[in-house]
N, C-alpha and C positions, 0 to 999 in steps of 0.2 A: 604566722599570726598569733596563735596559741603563749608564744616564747615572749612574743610583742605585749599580749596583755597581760602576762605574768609581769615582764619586767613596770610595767606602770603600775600596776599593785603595790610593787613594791622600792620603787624607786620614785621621787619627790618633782624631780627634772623632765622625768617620760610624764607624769599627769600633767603639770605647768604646760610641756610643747600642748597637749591633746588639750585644753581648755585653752592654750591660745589661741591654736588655730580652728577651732569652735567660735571661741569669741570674734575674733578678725573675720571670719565667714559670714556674720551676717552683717557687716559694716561692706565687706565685698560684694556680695549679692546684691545688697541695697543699691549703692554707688555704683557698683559696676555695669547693673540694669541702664542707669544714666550716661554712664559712661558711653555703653552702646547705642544708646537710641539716639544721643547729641553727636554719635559722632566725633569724641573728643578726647581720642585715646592717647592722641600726641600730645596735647596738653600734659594728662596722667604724667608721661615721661620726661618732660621736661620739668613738672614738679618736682618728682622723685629723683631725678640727677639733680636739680636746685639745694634739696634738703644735704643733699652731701655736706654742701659749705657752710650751714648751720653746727650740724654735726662735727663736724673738723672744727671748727671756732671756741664751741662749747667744750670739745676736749681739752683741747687746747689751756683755755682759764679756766679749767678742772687742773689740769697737771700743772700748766707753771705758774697762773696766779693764787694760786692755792684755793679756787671759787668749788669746794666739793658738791656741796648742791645742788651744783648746775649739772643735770646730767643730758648726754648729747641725746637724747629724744626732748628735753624743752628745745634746742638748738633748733631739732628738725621741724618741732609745732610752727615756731615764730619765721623761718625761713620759708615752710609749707606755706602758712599765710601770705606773709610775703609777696613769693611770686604767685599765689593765688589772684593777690588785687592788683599786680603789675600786669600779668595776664589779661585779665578782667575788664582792667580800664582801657589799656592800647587795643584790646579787641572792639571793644566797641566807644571809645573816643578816640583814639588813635590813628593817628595817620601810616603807623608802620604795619608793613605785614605781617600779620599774625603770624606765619611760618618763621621769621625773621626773629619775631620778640623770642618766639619757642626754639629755638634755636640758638639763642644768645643765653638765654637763662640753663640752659642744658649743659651748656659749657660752660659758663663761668661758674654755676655752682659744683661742678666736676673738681676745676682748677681750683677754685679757692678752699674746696673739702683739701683735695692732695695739698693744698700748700701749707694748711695748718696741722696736720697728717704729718706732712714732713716736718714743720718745727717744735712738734711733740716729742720729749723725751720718751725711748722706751719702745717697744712693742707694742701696736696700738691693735690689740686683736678684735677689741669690742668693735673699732670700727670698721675692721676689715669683715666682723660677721656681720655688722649692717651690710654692708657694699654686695656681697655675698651670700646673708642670710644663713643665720647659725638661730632656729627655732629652739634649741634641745638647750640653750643659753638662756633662756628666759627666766627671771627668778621673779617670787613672790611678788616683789615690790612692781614689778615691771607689770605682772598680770594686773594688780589693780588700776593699774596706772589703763593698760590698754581697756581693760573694762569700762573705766569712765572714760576712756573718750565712745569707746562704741554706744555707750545709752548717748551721749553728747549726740555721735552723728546721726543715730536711730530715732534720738526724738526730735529734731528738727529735720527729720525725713518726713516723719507721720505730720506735724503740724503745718509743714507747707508742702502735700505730696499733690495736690492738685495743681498749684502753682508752678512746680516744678517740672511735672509733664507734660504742661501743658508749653513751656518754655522750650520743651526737650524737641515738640512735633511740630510747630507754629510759632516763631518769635513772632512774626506782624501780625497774627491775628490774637494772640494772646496780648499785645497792646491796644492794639481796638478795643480788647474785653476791658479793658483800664488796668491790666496787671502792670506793675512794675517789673519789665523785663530784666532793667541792668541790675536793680537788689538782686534779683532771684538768680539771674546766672551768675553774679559774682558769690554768692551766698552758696550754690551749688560747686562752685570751682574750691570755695572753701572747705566746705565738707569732704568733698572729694580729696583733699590737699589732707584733711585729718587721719582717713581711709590710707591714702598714704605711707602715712608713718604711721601705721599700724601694720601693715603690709611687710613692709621693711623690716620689721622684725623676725618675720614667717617665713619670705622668699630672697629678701635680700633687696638692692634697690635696683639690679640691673635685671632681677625677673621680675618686678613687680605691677606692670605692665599685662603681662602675661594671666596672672592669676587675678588682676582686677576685671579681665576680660572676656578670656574660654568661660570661665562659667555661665556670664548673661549668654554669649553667643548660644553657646550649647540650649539652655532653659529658651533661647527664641526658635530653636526651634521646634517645641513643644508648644508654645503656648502664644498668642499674641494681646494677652493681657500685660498690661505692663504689672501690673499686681501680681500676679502670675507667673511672670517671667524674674521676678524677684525673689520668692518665695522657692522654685526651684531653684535659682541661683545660688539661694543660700546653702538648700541642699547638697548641690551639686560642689559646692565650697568646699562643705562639711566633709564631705566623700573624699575627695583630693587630697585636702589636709592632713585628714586621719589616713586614709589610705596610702599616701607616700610614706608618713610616719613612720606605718607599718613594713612596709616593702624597704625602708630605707636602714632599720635599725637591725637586722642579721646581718646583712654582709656589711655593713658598718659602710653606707654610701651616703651622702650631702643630701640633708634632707630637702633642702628647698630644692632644689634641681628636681630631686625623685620626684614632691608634689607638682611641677611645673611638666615633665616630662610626663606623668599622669595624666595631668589636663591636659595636653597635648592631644596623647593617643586616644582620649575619649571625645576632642574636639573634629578629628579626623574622622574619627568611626561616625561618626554621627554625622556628619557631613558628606560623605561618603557613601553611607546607607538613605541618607536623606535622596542622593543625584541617584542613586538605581532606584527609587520605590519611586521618583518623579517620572524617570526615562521609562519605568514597568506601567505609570498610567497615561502615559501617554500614546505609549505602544499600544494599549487597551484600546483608547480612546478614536485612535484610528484606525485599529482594526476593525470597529465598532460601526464608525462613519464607514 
């Protein structure tokens, strides 16, 4: 640990990972709380495999149309959205199965990532560390960039947070109240889709499922405020983050793995201590009786 916070003192790249994955953490927390309570985690994944083909398109008229600009995180924004509202509307106007549309979007933004992947000239590492998740790659531009989307998802969290858990626990009686149920879940699926590609940078896209979700799980079970269970989340983000960082940067191991396999072993433990301390009062309980 000691070696880990020397080397970020003095090195540009170790501060960049540790404020990103700071910053990502409470866009995780947040989203992720929702993620759990709605129940909507296969959504998350078939997001986060959809942005691939954004990703891959946008490199793509970066290298051969000469489009520099365009860098593949706008790619993954406009694709995140995307199947955010193709999700959103077939779930609830649609006559196909939800598991169906989610499933279709999974793959084909998979395929179309690899196919413009493949018709890019060159070593495409930048997008093999998205797929993957290369944290310790993040530069300047890139943190500002994830910073504004997290006040983005954080303040249209605070401005509609009643609306939206109230959506999370009761779609039919939250219409009765006169909410606007389909704005708010598609407006949720959105943010969540931002969360996203934010994610993707930290863990990669094929763990990013994983770290949008141990955390709330873990914080529910401390707390059954949703306010609550958010705030630890973030914490509990923060911890992961910084703590794989740590664990991951002596023996020179993949940092997104290290934070996901952290959140792991602390989702177990707690889950685990959670079924004895229930099975020890129950045993109480009918010793008692």
């Amino acid at each position: 640990m000691f070696e880990f916070l020397e080397a970020a003192g003095q090195n540009a790249f170790i501060r960049n990972a540790l404020l990103t994955g700071i910053l990502a953490s409470v866009s995780c927390g947040i989203i992720g709380t929702y993620v759990v309570t709605k129940r909507i985690a296969s959504i998350t994944g078939a997001i986060a495999h959809f942005i691939l083909g954004g990703m891959g398109l946008a490199r793509y008229l970066q290298i051969v149309h000469g489009w520099e600009a365009l860098h593949p995180l706008y790619g993954a924004i406009v694709s995140a959205m995307l199947a955010a509202v193709i999700i959103g509307m077939v779930t609830l106007r649609g006559d196909e199965r939800e598991d169906t549309i989610i499933g279709a979007l999974w793959a084909v933004g998979m395929g179309v990532g690899l196919f413009f992947i493949s018709k890019t000239p060159g070593y495409n590492a930048e997008l093999m560390g998205y797929l993957f998740g290369n944290i310790l790659m993040v530069s300047g531009r890139d943190l500002w960039f994830i910073a504004g989307l997290d006040i983005l998802v954080a303040g249209v969290t605070v401005l509609f947070f009643n609306q939206m858990r109230a959506i999370c626990f009761d779609e039919e009686f939250s219409r009765l109240r006169g909410i606007r149920v389909e704005l708010y879940y598609i407006l949720l699926l959105m943010i969540t889709s931002l969360t996203v590609v934010l994610l993707v940078t930290v863990v990669g896209i094929v763990m990013v499922i994983a770290l949008l979700t141990l955390p709330a799980v873990i914080a529910g079970y401390f707390t059954r405020s949703m306010s609550g269970m958010m705030i630890l989340s973030v914490v509990f983000s923060v911890i992961f983050t910084t703590g794989g960082l740590a664990l991951s940067y002596k023996p020179n191991l993949p940092a997104g793995a290290t934070i996901i396999i952290l959140a792991g072993i602390a989702y177990f433990a707690v889950m685990i201590g959670s079924g004895v301390i229930k099975s020890l009062r129950r045993r109480h309980i009918n010793g008692v009786s």
